[in-house]
C-alpha positions as CSV (number, residue, x, y, z in Angstrom):
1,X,35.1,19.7,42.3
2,X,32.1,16.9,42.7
3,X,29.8,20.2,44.0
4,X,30.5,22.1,40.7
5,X,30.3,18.9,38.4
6,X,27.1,18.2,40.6
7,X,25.1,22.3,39.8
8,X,26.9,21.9,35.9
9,X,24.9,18.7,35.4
10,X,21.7,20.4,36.8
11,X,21.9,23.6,35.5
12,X,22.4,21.6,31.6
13,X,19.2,19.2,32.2
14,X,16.9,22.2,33.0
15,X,18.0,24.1,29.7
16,X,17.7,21.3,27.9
17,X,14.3,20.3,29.3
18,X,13.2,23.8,28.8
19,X,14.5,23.8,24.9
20,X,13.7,19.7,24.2
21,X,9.6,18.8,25.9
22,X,7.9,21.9,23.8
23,X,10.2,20.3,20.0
24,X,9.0,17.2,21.7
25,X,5.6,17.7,22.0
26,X,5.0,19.9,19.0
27,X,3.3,17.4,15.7
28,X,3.3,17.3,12.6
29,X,0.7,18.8,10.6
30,X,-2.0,16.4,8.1
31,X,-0.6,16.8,4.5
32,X,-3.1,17.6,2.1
33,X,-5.7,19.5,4.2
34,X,-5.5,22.1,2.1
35,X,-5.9,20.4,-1.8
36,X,-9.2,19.1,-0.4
37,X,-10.4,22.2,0.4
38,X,-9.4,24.1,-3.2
39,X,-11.1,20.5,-5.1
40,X,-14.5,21.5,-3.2
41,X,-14.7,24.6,-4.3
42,X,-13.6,24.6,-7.6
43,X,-16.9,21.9,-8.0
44,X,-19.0,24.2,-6.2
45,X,-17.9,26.9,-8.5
46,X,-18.8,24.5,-11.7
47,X,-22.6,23.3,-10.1
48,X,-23.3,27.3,-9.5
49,X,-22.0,27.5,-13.6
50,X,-24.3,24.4,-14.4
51,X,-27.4,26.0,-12.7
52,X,-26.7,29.4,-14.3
53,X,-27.2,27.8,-17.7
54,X,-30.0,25.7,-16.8
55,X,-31.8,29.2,-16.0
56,X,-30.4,31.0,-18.9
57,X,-32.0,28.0,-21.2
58,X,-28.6,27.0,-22.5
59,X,-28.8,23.6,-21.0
60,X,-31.3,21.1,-21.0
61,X,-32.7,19.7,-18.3
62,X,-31.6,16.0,-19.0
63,X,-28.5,17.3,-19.3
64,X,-28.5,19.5,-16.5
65,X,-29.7,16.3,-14.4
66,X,-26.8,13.9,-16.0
67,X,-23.8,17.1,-14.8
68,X,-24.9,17.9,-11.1
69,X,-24.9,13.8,-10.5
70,X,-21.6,13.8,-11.5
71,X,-20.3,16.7,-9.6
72,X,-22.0,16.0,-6.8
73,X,-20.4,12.6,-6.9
74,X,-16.9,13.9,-7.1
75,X,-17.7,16.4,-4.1
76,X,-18.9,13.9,-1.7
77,X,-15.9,12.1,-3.0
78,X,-13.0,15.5,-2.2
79,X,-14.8,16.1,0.7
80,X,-15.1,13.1,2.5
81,X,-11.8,12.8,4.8
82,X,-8.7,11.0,3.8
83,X,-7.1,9.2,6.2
84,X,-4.6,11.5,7.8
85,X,-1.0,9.6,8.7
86,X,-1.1,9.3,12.3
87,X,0.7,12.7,13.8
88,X,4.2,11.8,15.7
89,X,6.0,14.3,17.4
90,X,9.3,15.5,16.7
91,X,11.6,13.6,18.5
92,X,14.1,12.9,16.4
93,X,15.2,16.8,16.8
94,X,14.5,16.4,20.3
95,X,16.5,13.5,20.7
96,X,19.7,15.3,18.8
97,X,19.1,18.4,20.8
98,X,19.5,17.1,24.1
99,X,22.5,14.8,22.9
100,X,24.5,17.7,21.0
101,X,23.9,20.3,23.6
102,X,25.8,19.2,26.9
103,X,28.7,17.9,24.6
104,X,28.8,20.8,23.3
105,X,29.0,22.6,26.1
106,X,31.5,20.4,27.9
107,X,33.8,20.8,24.8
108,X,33.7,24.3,24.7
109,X,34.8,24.4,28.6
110,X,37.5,22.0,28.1
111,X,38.8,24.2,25.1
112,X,38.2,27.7,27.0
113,X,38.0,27.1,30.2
114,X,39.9,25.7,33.0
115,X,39.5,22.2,34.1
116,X,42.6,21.7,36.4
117,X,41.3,24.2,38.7
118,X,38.4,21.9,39.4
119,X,41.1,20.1,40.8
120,X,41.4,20.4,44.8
121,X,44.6,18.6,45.0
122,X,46.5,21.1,43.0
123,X,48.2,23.4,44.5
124,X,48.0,26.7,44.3
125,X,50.6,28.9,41.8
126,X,52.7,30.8,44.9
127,X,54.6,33.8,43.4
128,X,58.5,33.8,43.6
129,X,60.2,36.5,45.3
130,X,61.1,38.4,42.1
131,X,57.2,37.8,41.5
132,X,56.5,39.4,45.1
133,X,59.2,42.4,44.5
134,X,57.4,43.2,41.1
135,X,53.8,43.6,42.7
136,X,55.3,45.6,45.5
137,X,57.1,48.0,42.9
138,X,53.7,48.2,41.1
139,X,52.1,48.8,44.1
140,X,54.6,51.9,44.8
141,X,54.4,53.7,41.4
142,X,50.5,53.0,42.0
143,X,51.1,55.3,45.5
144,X,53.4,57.6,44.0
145,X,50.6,59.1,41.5
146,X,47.9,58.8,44.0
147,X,48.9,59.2,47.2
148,X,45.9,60.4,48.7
149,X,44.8,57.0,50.1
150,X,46.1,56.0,53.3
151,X,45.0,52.2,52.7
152,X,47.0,52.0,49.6
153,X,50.0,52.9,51.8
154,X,48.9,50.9,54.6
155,X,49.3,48.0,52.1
156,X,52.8,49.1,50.8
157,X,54.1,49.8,54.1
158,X,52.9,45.7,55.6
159,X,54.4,44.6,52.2
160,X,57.9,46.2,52.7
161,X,57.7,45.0,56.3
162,X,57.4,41.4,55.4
163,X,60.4,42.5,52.5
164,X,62.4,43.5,54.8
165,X,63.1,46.1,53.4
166,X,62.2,48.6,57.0
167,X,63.2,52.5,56.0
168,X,60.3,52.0,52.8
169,X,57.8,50.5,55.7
170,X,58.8,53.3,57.9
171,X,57.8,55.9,55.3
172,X,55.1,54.2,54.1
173,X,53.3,54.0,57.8
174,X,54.0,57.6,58.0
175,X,51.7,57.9,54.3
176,X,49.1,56.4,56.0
177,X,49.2,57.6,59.7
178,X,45.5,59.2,59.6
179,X,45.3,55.3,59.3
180,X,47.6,54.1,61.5
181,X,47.4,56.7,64.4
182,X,43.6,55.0,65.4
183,X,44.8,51.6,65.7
184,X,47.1,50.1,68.3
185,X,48.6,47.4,66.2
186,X,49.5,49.6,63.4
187,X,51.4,52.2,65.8
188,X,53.1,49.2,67.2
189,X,54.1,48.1,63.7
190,X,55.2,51.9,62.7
191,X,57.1,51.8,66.0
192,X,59.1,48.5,65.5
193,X,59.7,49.6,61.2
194,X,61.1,52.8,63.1
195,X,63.1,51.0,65.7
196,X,64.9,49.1,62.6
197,X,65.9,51.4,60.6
198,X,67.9,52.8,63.7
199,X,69.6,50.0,64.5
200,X,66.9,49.3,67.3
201,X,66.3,51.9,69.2
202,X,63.1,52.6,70.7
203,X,63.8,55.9,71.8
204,X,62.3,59.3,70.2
205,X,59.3,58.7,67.7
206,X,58.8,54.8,68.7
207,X,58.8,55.4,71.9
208,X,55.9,58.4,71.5
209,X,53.8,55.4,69.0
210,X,54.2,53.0,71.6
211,X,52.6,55.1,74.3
212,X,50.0,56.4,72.1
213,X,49.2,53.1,71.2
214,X,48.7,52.2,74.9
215,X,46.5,55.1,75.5
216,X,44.1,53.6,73.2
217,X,44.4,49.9,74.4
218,X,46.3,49.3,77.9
219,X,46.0,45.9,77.2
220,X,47.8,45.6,74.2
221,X,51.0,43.6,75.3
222,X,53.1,44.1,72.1
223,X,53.1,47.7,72.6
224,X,53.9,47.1,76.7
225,X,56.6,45.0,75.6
226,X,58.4,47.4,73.5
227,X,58.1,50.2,75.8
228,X,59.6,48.0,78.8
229,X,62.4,47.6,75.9
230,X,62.6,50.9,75.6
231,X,63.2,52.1,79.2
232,X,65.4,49.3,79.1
233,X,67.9,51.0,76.4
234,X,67.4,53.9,78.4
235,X,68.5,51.8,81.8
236,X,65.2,52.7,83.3
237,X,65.4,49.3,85.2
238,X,62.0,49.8,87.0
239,X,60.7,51.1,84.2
240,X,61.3,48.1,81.9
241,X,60.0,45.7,85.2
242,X,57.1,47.8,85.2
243,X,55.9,47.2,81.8
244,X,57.3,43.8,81.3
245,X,55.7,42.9,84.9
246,X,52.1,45.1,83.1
247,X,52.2,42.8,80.0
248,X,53.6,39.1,82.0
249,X,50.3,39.6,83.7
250,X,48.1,38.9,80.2
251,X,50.2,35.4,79.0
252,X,49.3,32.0,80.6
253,X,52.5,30.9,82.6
254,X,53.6,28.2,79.9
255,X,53.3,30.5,77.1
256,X,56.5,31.2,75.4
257,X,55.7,35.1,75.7
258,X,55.4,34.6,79.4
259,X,59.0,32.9,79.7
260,X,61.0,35.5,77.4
261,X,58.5,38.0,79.6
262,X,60.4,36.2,82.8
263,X,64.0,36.3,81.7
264,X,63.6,39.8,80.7
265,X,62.5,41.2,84.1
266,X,65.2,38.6,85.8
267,X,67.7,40.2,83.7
268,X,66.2,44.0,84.4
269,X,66.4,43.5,87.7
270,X,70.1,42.1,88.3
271,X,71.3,45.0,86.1
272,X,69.0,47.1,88.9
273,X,71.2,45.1,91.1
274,X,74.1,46.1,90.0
275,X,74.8,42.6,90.0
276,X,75.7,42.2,86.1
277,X,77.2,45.1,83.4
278,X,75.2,47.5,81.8
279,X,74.1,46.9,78.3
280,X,76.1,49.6,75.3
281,X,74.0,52.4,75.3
282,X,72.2,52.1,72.0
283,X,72.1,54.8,69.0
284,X,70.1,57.2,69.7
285,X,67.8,58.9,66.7
């Protein structure tokens, strides 16, 4: 907030510097400048008449004499320069200028704009669920007439995952598997949405995601984990060791992934044991 009040401030004195110093410095013009200038001519005008009838013979000489003195007289009078008022500049527009045009401003933002968001200790407007389930459907019937944009459906399909709601996010990752099929997180993601809506099991299309999304990334322990759960459904006891052992390896020993990690292959191997009863086989796709 004190950043944005800060650049307001500055950003209103330069424009009003740049509309108030050239009102400020502009003066006033001297009145009267130009009633001194039509007085001298119209006298010239009447000594050039005077002369005229001194050569025509119309005036005497005496007279002629007595006329120019007197015309002469008032010229060097309306020429001579009256004393101009002293120019002042404009300030007092100046002054109103730069006084009306911040307020002005100000007011205008107060009325229009949005002052409490200049406030960092409000919190942001969160949407309720309705809210969230509203945008979502939008989002669909947005897919639905164009589906031919994979990271439209990419979007649907993470927003019906956080929903929930797992046979939408399922069909939705399989919109936007030129996506999906480059990326090892994503085909983990399809793979678990896929696992949910068959009450878990990891067998079939999961299980072909998952191993695809190890053959881009070996590393990538979510996917490692899964597929050690999925030999596990299937009773592949070294199997799910194998991958469990694969993914224990890239988890610092207090993590909380490596001790689930460590009672899963603990478990794995008592059931290779024959030490403890086999799981219920789980449905299969």
């Amino acid at each position: 907030m004190t950043w944005f009040i800060l650049a307001a401030v500055a950003l209103a004195a330069v424009t009003v510097l740049l509309l108030v110093v050239p009102l400020a410095r502009r003066r006033t013009s001297a009145p009267g400048a130009s009633q001194a200038d039509a007085s001298v001519a119209v006298l010239r005008d009447q000594l050039a008449e005077l002369e005229r009838d001194l050569a025509a013979g119309t005036l005497g000489r005496e007279a002629f004499e007595t006329a120019q003195k007197e015309l002469k007289a008032r010229l060097l009078d309306d020429a001579a320069p009256e004393a101009a008022p002293a120019e002042r500049p404009r300030r007092a527009p100046a002054i109103v200028l730069a006084v009306l045009l911040p307020l002005c401003a100000a007011g205008l933002y107060l009325w229009l704009g949005n002052p409490a968001a200049l406030d960092p200790q409000r919190p942001a407007a969160i949407p309720d669920a309705a809210q969230i389930e509203a945008m979502v459907e939008r989002l669909a019937k947005k897919m639905e007439a164009a589906p031919d944009d994979p990271q439209g459906w990419l979007m649907l399909a993470r927003s019906y995952r956080v929903l929930g709601r797992h046979a939408e996010a399922a069909r939705a990752y399989g919109k936007a598997e030129s996506v999906v099929a480059t990326d090892p997180k994503l085909l983990t993601d399809y793979a678990e949405a896929l696992a949910l809506v068959h009450e878990g099991s990891l067998q079939g299309r999961p299980a072909e995601l998952l191993a695809r999304a190890l053959q881009l990334d070996p590393k990538h322990a979510p996917a490692r984990m899964l597929l050690g759960a999925a030999a596990f459904q299937r009773e592949d006891w070294a199997g799910a060791i194998g991958e469990w052992e694969k993914a224990r390896a890239q988890f610092a020993a207090d993590s909380e992934e490596a001790r689930i990690l460590d009672d899963s292959i603990a478990r794995a191997r008592e059931y290779a044991k024959g030490g403890a009863p086999k799981p219920p086989a789980p449905t299969k796709n």
